[in-house]
C-alpha positions in Angstrom: -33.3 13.9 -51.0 -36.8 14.8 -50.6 -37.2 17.6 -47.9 -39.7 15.8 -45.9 -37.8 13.3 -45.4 -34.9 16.2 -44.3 -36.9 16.7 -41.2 -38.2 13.8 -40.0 -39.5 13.4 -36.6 -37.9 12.4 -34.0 -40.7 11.2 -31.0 -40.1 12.3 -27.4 -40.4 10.2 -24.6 -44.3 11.4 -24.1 -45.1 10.6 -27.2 -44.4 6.9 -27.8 -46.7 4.3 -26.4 -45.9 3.1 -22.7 -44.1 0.2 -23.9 -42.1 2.1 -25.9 -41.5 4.7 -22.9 -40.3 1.8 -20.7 -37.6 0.7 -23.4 -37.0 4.6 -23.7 -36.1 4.6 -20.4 -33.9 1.2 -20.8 -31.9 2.5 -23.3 -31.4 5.8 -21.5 -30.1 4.0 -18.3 -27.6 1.4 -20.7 -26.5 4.3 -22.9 -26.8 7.6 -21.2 -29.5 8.7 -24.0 -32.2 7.1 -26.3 -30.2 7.3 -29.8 -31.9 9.1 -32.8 -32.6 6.1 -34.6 -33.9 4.1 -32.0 -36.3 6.8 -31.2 -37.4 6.8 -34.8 -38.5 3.3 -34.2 -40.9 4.7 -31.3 -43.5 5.7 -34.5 -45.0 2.0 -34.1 -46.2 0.5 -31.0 -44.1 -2.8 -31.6 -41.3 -2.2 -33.9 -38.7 -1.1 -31.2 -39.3 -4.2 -29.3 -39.2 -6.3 -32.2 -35.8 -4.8 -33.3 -34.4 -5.1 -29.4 -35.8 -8.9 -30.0 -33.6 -9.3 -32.6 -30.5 -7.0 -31.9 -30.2 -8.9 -28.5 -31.0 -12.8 -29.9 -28.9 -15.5 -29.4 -26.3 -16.2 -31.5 -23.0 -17.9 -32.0 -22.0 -14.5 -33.4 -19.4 -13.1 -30.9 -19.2 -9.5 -29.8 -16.1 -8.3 -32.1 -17.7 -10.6 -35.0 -20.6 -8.3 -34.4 -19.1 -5.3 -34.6 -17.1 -6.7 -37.8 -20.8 -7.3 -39.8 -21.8 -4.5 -38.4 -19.3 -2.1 -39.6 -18.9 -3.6 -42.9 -22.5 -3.7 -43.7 -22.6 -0.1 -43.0 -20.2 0.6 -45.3 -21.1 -1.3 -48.1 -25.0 0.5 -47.3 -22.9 3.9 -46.6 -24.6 4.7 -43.5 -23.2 7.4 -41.5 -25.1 6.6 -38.7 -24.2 3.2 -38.4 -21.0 3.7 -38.9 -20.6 6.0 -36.5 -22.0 4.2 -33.7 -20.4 1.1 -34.5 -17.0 2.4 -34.8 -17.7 3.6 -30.9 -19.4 -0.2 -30.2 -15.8 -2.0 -32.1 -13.9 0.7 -30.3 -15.2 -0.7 -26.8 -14.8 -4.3 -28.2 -11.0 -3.6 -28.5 -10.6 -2.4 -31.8 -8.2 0.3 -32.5 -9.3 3.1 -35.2 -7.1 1.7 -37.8 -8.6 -1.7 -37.3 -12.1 -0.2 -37.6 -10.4 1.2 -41.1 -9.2 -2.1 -41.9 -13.1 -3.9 -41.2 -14.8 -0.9 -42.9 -12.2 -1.8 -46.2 -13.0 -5.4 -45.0 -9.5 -6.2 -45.5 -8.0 -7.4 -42.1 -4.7 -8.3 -42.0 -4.8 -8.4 -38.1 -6.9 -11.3 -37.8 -7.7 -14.0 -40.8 -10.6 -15.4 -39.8 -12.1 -12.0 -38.7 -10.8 -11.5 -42.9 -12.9 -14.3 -43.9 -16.1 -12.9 -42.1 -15.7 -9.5 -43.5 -15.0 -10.8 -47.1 -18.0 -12.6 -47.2 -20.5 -10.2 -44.9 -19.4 -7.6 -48.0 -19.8 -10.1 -50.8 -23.3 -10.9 -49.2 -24.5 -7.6 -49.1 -23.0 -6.2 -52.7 -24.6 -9.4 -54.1 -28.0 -9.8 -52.4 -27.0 -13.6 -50.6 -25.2 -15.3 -54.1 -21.6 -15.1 -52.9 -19.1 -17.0 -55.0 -18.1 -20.4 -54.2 -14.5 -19.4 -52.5 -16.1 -17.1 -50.5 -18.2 -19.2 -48.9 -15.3 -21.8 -48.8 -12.5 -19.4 -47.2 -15.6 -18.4 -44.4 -15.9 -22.3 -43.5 -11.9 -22.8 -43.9 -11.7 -20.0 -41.0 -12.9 -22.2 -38.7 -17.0 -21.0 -39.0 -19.9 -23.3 -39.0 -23.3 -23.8 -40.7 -24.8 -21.9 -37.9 -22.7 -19.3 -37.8 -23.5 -18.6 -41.7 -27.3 -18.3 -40.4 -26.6 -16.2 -37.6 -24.2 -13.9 -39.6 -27.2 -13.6 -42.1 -29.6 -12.6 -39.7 -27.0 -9.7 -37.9 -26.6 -8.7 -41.7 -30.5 -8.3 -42.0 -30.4 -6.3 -38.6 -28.0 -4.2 -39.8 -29.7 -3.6 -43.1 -32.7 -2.4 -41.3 -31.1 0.1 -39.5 -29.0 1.1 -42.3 -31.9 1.8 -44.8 -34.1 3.3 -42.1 -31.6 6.1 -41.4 -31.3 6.2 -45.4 -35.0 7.5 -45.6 -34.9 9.2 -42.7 -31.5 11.2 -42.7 -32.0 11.7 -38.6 -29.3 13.7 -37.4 -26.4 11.4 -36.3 -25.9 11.4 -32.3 -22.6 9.6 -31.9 -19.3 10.9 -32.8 -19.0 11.0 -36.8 -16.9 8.2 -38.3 -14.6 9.1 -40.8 -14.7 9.3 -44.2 -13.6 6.1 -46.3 -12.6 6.9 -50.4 -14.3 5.4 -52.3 -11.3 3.8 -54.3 -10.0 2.0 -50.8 -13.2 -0.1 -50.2 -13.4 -2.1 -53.4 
């Protein structure tokens, strides 16, 4: 990786803009400290806010749904940062660790339809959008809807973001680390 990259600023407080000083202080009050790669976003006046907008949306996307993109996604994308806060996000949704192994393999045998949404958040991602047929079918056999396929795009774009902006950053990881997957037990 190219070493400027290796130390890439993370922005104090004092120097974002005030909007992004008030979110700052948001996200230190909700999380107990303003993560790493939310901070990097403080480097433009408007791209925190506009990621909050989009994190925090409405959607027919429930919590634990979430948590199943968002892990998945972040495995395909093998984002360590991701990962590891989202296995602490699925672990406050319920999940136990070797049910975050299971979604991270995206092969749940716990829950079908949570299955479904894991096989084809994977397939979307490892295929830029052109999932086969029976993927699709299976995801609308589980009991999901034509909005829930938009919605479930648009949290696999959020997470996307995220994942490739930590991949040029390589900001230090401020959440307990995940661990590892092999290789061989995700495809």
């Amino acid at each position: 990786m190219n070493q400027i990259m290796k130390n890439f600023p993370i922005p104090t407080k004092e120097q974002v803009s005030p909007a992004n000083q008030n979110i700052f202080d948001n996200l230190k009050s909700m999380v107990g400290f303003v993560p790493n790669l939310f901070a990097i976003f403080g480097h433009s006046d408007t791209a925190l806010s506009d990621y909050l907008a989009l994190q925090n949306r409405k959607t027919s996307v429930r919590a634990k749904e979430r948590e199943v993109i968002n892990l998945v996604v972040s495995q395909v994308n093998r984002c360590s940062y991701c990962l590891s806060a989202h296995t602490q996000f699925a672990k406050m949704n319920g999940f136990t660790d070797e049910q975050i192994l299971d979604i991270r393999r995206a092969n749940i045998s716990f829950d079908p339809k949570l299955d479904a949404l894991a096989k084809l958040a994977k397939s979307t991602v490892e295929n830029r959008g052109h999932v086969r047929s029976e993927e699709l079918e299976n995801f609308f056999a589980a009991g999901y809807t034509e909005a829930s396929l938009i919605d479930v795009v648009m949290v696999i774009g959020d997470k996307i973001i995220t994942n490739y902006l930590h991949a040029l950053t390589d900001i230090p990881v401020d959440w307990p680390l995940a661990p590892e997957l092999e290789t061989a037990t995700i495809n």
